[in-house]
N, CA, C and O atoms as CSV, one atom per row, in Angstrom:
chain,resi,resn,atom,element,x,y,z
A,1,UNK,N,N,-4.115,-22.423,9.032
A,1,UNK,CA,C,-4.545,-21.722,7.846
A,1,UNK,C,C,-6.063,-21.634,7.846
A,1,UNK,O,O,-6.812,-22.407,8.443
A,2,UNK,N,N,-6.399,-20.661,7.150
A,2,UNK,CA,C,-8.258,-20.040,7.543
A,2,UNK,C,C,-8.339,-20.370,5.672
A,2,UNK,O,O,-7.823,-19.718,4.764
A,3,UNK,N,N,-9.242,-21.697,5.603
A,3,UNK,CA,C,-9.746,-22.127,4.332
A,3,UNK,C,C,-10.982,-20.989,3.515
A,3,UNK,O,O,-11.345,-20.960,2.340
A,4,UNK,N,N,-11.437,-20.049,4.815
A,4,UNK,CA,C,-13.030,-19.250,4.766
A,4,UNK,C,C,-12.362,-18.257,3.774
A,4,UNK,O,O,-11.540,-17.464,4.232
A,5,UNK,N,N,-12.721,-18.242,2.151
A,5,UNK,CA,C,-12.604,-17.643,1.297
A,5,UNK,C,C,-12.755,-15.862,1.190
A,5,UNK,O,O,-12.287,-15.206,0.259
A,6,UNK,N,N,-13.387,-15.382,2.167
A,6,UNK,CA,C,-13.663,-14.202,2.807
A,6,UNK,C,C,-12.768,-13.810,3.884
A,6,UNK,O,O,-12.621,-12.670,4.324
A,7,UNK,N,N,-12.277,-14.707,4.203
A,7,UNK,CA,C,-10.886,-14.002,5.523
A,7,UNK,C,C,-10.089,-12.979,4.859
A,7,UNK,O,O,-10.353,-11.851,5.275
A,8,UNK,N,N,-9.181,-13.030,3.942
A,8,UNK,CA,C,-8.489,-11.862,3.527
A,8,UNK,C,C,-9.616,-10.917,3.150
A,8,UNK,O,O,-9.398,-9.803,3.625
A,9,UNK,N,N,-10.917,-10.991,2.352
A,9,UNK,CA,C,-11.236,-9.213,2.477
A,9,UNK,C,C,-11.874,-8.682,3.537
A,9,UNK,O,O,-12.216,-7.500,3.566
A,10,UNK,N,N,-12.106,-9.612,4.597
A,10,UNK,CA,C,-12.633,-9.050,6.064
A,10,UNK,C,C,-11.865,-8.156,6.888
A,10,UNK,O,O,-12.199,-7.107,7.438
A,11,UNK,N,N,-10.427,-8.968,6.858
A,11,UNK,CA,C,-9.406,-8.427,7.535
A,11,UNK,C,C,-8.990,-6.973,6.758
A,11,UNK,O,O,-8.963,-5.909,7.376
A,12,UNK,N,N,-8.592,-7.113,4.963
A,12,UNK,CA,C,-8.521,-5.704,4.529
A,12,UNK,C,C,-10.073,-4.898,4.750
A,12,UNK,O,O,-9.872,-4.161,5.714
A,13,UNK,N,N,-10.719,-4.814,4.546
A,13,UNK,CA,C,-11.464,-3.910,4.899
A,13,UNK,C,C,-12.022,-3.838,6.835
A,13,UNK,O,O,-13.058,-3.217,7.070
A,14,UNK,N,N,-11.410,-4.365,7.790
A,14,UNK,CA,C,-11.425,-3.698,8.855
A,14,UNK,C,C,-9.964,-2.875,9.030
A,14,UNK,O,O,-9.905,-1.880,9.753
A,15,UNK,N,N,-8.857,-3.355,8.340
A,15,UNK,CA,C,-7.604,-2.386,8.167
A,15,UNK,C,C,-8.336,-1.106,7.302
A,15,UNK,O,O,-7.946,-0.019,7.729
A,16,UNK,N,N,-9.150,-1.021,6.367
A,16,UNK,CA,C,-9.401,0.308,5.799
A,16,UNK,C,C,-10.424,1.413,6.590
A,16,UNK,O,O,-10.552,2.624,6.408
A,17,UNK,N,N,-11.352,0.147,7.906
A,17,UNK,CA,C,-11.826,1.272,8.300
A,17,UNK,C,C,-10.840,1.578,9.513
A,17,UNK,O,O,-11.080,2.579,10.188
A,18,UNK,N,N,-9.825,0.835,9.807
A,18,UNK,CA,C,-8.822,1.583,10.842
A,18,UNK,C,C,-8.211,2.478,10.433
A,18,UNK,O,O,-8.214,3.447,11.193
A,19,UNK,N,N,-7.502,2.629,9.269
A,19,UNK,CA,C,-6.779,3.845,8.691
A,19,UNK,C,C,-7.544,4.666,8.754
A,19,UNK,O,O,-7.257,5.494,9.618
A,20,UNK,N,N,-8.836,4.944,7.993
A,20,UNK,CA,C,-9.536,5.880,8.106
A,20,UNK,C,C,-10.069,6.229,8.855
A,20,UNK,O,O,-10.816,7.140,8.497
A,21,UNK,N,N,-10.146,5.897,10.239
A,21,UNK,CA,C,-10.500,6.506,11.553
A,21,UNK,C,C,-9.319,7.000,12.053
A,21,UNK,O,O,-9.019,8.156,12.351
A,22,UNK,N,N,-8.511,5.699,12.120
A,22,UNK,CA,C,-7.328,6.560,13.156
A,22,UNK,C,C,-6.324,7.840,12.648
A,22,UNK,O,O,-5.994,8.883,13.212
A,23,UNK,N,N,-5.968,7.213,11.204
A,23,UNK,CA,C,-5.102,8.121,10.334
A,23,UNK,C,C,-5.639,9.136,9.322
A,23,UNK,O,O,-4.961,10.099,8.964
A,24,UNK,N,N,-7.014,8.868,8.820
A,24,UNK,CA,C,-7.498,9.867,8.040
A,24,UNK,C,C,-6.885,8.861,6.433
A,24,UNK,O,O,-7.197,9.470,5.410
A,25,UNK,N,N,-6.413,8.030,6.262
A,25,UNK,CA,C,-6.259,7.407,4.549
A,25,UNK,C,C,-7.228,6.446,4.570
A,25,UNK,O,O,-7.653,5.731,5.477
A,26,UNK,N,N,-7.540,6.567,3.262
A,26,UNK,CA,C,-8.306,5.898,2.492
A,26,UNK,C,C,-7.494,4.884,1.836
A,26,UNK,O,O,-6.379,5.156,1.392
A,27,UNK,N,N,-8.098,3.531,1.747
A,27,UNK,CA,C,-7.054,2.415,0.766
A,27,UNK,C,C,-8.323,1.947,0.111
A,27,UNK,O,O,-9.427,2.405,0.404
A,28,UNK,N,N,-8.076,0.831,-0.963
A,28,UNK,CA,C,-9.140,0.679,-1.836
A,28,UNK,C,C,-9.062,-1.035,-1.250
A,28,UNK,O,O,-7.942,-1.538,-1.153
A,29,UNK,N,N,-10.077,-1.717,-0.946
A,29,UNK,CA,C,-9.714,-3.167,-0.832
A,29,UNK,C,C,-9.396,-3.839,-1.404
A,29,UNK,O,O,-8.590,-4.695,-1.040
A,30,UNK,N,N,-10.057,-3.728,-2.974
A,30,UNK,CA,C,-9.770,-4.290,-4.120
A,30,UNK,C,C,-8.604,-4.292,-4.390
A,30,UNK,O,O,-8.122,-5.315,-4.875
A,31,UNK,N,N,-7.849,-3.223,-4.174
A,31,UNK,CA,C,-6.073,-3.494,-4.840
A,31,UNK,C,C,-5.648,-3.949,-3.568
A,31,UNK,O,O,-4.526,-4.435,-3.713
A,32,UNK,N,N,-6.079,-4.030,-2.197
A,32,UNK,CA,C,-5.175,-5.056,-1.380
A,32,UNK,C,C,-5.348,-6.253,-1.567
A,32,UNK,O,O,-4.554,-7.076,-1.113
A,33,UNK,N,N,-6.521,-6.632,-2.338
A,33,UNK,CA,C,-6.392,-7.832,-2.599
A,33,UNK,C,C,-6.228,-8.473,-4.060
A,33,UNK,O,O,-6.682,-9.517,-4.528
A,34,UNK,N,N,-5.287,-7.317,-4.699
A,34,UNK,CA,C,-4.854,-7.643,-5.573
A,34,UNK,C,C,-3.166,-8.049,-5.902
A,34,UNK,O,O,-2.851,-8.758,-4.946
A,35,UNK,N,N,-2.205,-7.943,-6.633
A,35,UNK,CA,C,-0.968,-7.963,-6.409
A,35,UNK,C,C,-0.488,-7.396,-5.556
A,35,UNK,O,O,-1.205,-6.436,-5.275
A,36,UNK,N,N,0.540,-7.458,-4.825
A,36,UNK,CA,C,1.120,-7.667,-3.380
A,36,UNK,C,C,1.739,-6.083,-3.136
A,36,UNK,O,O,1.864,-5.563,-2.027
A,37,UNK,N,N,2.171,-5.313,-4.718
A,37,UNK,CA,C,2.787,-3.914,-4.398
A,37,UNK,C,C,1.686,-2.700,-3.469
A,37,UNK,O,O,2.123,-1.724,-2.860
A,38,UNK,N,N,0.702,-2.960,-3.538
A,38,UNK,CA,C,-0.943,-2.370,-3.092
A,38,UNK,C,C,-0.415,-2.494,-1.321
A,38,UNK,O,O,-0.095,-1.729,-0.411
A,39,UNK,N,N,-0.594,-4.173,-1.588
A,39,UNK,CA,C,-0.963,-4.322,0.237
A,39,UNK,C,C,0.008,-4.277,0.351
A,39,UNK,O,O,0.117,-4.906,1.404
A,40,UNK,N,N,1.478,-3.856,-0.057
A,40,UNK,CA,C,2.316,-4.055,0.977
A,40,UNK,C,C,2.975,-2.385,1.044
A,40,UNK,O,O,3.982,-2.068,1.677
A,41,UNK,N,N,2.151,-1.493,0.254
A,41,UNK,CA,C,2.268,0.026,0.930
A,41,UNK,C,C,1.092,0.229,2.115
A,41,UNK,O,O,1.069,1.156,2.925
A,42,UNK,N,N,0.341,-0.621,2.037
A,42,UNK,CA,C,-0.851,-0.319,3.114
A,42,UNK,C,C,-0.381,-0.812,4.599
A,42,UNK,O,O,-0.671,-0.318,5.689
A,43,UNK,N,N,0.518,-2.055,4.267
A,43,UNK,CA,C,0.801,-2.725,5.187
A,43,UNK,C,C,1.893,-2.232,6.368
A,43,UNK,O,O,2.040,-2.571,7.542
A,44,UNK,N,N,2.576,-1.286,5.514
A,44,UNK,CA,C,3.522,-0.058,6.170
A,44,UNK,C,C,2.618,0.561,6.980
A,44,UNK,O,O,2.785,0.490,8.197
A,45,UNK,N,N,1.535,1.254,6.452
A,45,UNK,CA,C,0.626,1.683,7.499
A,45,UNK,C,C,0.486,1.242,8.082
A,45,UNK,O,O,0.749,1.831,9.131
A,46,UNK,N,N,0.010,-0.063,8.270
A,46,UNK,CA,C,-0.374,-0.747,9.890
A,46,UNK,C,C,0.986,-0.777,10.550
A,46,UNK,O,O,0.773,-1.106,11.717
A,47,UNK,N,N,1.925,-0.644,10.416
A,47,UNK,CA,C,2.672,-0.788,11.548
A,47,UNK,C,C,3.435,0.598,11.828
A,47,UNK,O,O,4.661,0.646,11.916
A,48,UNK,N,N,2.728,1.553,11.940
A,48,UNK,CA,C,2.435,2.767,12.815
A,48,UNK,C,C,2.127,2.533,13.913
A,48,UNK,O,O,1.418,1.595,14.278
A,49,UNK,N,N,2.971,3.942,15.051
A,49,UNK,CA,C,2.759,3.280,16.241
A,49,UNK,C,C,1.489,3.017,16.520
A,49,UNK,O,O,1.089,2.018,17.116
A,50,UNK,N,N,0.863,3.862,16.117
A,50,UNK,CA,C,-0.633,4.531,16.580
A,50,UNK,C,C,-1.716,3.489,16.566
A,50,UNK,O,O,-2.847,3.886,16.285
A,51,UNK,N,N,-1.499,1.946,16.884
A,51,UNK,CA,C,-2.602,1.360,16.986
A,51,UNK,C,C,-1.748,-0.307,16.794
A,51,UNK,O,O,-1.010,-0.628,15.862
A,52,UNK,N,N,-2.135,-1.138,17.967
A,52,UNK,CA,C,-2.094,-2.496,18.248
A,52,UNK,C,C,-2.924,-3.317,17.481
A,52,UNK,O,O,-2.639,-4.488,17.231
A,53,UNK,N,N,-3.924,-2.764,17.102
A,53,UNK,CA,C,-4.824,-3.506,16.488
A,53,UNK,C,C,-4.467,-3.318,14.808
A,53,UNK,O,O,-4.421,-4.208,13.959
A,54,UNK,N,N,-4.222,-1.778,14.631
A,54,UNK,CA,C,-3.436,-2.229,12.992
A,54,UNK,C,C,-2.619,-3.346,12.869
A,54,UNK,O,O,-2.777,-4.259,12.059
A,55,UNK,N,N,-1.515,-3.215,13.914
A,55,UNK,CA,C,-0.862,-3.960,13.520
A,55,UNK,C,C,-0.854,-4.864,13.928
A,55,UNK,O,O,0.284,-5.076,14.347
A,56,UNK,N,N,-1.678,-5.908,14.164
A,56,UNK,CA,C,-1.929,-6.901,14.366
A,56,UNK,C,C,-2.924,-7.683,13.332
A,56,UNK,O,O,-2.899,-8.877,13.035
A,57,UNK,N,N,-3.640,-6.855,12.958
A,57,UNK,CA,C,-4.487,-7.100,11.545
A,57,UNK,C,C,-3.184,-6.844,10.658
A,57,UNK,O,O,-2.641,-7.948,10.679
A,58,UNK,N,N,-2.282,-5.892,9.796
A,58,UNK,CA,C,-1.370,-6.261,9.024
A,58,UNK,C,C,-0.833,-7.174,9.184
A,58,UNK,O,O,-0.570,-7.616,8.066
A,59,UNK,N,N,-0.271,-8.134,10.308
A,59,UNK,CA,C,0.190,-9.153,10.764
A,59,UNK,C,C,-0.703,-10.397,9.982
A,59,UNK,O,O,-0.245,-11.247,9.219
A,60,UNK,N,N,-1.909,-10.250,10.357
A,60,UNK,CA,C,-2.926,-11.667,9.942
A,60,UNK,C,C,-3.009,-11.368,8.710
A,60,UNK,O,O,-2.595,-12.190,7.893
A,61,UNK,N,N,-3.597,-10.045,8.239
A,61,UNK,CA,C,-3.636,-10.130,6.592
A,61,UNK,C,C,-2.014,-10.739,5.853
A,61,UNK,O,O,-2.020,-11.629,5.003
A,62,UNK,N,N,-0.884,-10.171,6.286
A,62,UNK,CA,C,0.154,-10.920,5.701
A,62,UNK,C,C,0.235,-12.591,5.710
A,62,UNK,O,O,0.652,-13.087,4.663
A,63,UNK,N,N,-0.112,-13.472,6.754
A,63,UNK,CA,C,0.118,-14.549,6.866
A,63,UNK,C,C,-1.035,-15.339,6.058
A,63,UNK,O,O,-0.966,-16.368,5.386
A,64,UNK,N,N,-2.160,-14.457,6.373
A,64,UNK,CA,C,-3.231,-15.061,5.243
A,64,UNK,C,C,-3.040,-15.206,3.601
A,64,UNK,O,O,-3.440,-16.114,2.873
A,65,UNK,N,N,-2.075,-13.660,3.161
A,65,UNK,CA,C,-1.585,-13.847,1.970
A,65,UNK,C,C,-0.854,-14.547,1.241
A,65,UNK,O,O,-0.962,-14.653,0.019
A,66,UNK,N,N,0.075,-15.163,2.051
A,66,UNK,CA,C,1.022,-16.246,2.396
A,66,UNK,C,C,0.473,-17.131,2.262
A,66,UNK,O,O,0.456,-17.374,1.056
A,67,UNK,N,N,-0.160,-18.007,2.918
A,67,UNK,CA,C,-1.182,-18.730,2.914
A,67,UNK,C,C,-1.903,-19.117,1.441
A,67,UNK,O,O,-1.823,-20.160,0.792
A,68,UNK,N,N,-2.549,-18.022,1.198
A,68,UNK,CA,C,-2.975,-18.235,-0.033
A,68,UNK,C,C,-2.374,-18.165,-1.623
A,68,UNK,O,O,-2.929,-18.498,-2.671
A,69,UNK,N,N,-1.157,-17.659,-1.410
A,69,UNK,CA,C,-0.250,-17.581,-2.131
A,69,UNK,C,C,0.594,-19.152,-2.195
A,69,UNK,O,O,1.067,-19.596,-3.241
A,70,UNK,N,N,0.654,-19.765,-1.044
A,70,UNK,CA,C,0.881,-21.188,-1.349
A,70,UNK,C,C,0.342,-22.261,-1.101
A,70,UNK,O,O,0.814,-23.299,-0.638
A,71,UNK,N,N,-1.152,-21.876,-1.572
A,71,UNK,CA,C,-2.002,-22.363,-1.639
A,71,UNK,C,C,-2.263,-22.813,-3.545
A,71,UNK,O,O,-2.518,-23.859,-4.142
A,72,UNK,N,N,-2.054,-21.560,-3.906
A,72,UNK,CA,C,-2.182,-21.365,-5.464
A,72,UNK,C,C,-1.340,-21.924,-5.874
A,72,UNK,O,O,-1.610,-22.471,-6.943
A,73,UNK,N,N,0.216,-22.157,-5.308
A,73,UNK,CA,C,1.234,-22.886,-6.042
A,73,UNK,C,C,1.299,-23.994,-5.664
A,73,UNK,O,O,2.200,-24.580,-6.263
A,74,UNK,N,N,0.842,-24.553,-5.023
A,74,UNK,CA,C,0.419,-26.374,-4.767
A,74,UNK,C,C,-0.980,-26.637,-5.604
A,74,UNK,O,O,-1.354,-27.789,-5.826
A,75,UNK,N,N,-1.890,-25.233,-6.150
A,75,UNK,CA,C,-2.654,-25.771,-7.582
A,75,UNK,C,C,-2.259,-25.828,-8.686
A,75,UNK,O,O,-2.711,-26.103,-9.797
A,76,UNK,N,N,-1.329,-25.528,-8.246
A,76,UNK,CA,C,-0.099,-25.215,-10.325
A,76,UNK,C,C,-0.788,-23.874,-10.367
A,76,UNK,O,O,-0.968,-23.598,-11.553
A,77,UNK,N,N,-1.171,-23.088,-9.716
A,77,UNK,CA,C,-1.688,-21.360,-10.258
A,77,UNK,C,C,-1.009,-20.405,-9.788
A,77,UNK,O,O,-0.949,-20.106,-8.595
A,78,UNK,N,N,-0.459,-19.868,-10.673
A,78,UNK,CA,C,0.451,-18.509,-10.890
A,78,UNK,C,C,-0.049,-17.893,-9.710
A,78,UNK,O,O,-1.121,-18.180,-9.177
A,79,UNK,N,N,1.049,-16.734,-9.182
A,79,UNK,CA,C,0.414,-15.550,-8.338
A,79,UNK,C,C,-0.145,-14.373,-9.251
A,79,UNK,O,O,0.206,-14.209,-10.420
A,80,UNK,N,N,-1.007,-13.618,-8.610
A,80,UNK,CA,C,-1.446,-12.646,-9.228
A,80,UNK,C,C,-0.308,-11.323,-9.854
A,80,UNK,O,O,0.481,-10.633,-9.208
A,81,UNK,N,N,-0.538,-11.323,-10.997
A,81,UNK,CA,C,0.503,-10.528,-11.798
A,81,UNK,C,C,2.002,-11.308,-12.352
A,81,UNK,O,O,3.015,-10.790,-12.823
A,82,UNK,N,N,1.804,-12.179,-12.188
A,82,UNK,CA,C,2.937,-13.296,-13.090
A,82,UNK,C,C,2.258,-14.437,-13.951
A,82,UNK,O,O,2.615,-15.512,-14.433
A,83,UNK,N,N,0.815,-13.485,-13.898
A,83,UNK,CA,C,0.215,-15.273,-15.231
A,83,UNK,C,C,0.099,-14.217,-16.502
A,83,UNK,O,O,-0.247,-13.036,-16.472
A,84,UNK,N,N,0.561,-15.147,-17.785
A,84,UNK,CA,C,0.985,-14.611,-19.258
A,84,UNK,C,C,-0.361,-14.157,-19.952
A,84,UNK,O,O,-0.342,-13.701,-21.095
């Protein structure tokens, strides 16, 4: 697990400048790194044939999310979009 608080928006924003080179879309980083419905239409994108390296970055950004997602629930903290 990568503790470096900046790993997930490094990885989404080198996935946004891959889409937008290879595929021509634009994604916003901010909502990939927000609730999970965002990154996980983006994340479809990366696994287009059209690039090893997308999908290999969708790969790490998922496990990182993971990661930090049970990370938050071993602090007692909600995931994003299920706190009241």
């Amino acid at each position: 697990m990568n503790d470096d608080p900046y790993h997930r928006p490094r990885i989404a924003t080198r996935i946004r400048d891959l889409l937008l080179d290879e595929l021509g879309e634009a994604i916003d980083v901010g909502l990939m790194l927000g609730p999970p419905e965002y990154a996980r239409a983006v994340l479809s994108l990366c696994r287009s044939p059209c690039s090893a390296e997308l999908e290999a970055l969708g790969e790490a950004f998922r496990a990182a999310s993971d990661a930090a997602v049970l990370a938050q629930r071993q602090r007692g903290v909600p995931p994003p979009g299920l706190r009241a």
